[in-house]
N, C-alpha and C positions, 0 to 999 in steps of 0.2 A: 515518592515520585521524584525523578531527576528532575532538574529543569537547574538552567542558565539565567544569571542578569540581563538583560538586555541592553538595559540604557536606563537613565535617569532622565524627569521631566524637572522643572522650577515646579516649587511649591504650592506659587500662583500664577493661574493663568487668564487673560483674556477671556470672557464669551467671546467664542465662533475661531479662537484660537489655531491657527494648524501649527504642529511641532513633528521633527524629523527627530528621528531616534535610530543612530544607526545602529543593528544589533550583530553581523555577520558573525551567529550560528545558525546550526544545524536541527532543525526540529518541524514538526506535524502542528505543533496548541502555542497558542499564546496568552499566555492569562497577563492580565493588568491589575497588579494592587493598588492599596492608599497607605504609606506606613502608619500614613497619624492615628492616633486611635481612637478620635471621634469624628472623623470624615469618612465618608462613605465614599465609591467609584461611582459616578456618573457614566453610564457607559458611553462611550465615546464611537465616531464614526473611524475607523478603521481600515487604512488600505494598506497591503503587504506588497514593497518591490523586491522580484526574485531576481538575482542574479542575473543579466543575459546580456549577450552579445554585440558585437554593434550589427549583426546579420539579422538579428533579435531570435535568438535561441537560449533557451532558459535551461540555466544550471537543473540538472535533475538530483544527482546525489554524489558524493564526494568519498575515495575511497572502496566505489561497487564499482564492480561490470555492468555494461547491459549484455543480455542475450536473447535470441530466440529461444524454445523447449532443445531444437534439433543443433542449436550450435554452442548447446552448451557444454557438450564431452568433445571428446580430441578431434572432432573434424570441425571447420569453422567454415565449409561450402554455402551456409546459409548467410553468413555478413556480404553486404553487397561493396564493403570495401574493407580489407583485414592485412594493413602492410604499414609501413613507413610514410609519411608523409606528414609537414609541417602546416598544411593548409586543409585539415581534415574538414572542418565547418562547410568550406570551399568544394569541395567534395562529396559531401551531404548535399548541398542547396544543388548542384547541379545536376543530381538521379532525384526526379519526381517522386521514387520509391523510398527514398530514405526519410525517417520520423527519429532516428535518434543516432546518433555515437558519441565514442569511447574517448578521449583523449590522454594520452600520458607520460610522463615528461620528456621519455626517451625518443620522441617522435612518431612513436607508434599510433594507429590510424583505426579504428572498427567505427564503421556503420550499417546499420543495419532497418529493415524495414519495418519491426516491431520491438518491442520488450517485453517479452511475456514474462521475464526471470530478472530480477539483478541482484547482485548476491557480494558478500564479502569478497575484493579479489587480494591477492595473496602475493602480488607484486609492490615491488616495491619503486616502481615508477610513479604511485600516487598517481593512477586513472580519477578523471571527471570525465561523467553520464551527462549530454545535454540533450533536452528534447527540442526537435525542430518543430516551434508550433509558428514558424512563419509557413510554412506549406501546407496549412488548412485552409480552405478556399472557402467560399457559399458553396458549391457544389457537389462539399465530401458530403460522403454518406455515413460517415463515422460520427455518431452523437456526440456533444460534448457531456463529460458525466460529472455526475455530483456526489459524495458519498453520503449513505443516510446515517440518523441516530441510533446508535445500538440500544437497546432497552436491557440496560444490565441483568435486572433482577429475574430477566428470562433466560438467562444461559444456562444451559443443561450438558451433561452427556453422560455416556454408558456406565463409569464408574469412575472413582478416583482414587489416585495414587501419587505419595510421595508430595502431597499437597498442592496439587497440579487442578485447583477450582476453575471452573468451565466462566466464571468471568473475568478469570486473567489473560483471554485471549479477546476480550473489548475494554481493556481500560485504556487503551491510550498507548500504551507504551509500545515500541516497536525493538526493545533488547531481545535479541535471539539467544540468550544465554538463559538456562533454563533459571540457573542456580542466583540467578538475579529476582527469582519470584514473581516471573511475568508470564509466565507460561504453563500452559493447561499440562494435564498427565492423566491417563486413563492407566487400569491393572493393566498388566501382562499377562497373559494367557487368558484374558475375558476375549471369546470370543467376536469379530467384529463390532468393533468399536466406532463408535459415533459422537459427535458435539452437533449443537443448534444452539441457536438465539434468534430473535425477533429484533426487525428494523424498521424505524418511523420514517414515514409514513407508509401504509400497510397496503393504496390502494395504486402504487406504482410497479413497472415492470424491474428487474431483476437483471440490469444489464452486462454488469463483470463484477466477478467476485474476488476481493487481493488477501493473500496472508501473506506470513512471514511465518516461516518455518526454526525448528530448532537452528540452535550456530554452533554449538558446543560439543556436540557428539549425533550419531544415531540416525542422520538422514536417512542409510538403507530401509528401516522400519517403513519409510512412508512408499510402500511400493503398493501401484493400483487402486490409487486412494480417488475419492471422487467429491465433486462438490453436488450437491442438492438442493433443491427450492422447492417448497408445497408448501400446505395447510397442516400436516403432521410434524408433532412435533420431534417424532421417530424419522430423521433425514432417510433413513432407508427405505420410508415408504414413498417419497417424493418424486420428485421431476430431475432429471440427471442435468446439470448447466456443464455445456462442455464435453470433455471426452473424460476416460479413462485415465489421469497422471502418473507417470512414473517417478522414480526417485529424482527428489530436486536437490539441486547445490548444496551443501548445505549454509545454514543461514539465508538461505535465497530468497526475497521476496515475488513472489509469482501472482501472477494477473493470469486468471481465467476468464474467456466472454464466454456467456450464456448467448450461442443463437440458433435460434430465435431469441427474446426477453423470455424470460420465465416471469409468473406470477405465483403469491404466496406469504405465508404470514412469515415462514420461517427460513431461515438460510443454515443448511449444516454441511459437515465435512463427515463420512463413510471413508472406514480403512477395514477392507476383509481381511480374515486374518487372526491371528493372536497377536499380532504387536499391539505394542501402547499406543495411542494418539495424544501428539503433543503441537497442540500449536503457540505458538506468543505474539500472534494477533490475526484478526477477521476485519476487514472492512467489506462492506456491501455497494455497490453503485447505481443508480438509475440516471437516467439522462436528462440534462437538466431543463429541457422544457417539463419534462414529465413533473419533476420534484415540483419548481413555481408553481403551475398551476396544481397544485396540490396542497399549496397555504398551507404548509404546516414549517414553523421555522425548524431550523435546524437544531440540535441544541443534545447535548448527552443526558438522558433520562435514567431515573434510579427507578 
């Protein structure tokens, strides 16, 4: 598994100590060692500051686009601002409709009202994705979500190829490069293919479902594909969350909502068809009143 240094602590510290550690990378997990080899980790209380603004908008990802499903091919009708301008933020905070834009070095401007996709971009003005979480109100109707535990040892799908195991699309890792061995692979020519896995806590709604799609080759394959929620653990037989997908970016990660919430043991992705099904990773979300009161910590289960 990749992973970066972050920072170093002193060797000894204080009870009820607070220490800052700046780390400015890029990453989803944080694990905490001990080097020494007969002291253990104490787990420690934990807070993460992300990146933001002095508007207070928080860095999302460095390097991606955001887009809607509809403005991610040659028409950009759906960005509610898609031009030049050096006060983009400025321009966000002042359309009630805008939750995220684009910034990048050449002055260039996207804002837009969702993100259902953001994906490797290909420019070399070095675009940052920020989301505007100062325009959530008491008032939205939009949950805030929380992702669940994936239960490794239940991922399944239709068949495999090219050693493309149905738990390399929940360990963690968000590389879209197949060849980096993060990413699921079904036969070719088995007819519609499918993957599932199981997420903790079991007695929650099913509110948006995120993957990350190949980077490296082969989007076209994923044409028509659909995400699923039920008690089976054949996604085909389930609850359809969402619509119908067409081919995404490639590399793209995409955010589907389920609405209504769907309920169900099991979350999978359906590709009709003979293509292969490849993904390189699944998170599941439920909203996070639903998760608390549902007492079960968070935590990745083998």
């Amino acid at each position: 598994e990749t992973s970066h240094t972050c920072g170093m602590v002193p060797s000894t510290l204080e009870a009820g100590t607070a220490v800052l550690v700046k780390c400015e990378r890029e990453g989803r997990f944080i694990r905490i060692t001990c080097m020494h080899p007969k002291r253990r980790v104490v787990p420690p209380a934990v807070e993460v500051w992300a990146p933001a603004t002095a508007l207070g908008s928080v860095r999302s990802s460095v390097g991606r686009e955001c887009c809607s499903k509809k403005s991610c091919g040659p028409s950009h009708q759906t960005y509610l601002f898609n031009g030049y301008n050096l006060n983009c933020e400025a321009i966000c905070m002042e359309d009630i409709r805008c939750k995220w834009f684009t910034v990048f070095r050449s002055g260039w401007c996207q804002t837009a009202a969702n993100c259902d996709m953001d994906f490797p971009s290909i420019s070399v003005q070095g675009p940052v994705t920020f989301a505007r979480l100062a325009n959530r109100t008491k008032a939205s109707t939009t949950p805030l979500l929380t992702p669940l535990a994936p239960v490794l040892s239940s991922a399944r799908q239709s068949s495999k190829d090219w050693g493309g195991a149905p738990d390399r699309a929940i360990d963690g890792k968000w590389d879209s490069n197949f060849w980096a061995r993060t990413c699921t692979h079904t036969n070719a020519g088995t007819p519609d293919a499918w993957w599932s896995t199981e997420f903790l806590p079991l007695n929650v709604p099913i509110h948006m479902v995120r993957l990350q799609v190949r980077g490296d080759c082969c989007s076209e394959r994923m044409t028509d594909w659909e995400v699923r929620v039920g008690n089976d653990e054949n996604p085909w037989q389930n609850m359809v969350c969402g619509t119908k997908q067409n081919e995404p970016k490639t590399g793209g990660r995409i955010d589907i909502h389920c609405s209504p919430p769907l309920y169900g043991r099991f979350v999978g992705i359906v590709l009709p068809g003979n293509e292969p099904l490849t993904l390189c990773e699944v998170e599941a979300f439920t909203s996070t009143d639903a998760f608390e009161s549902s007492r079960i910590p968070l935590q990745r289960l083998k």
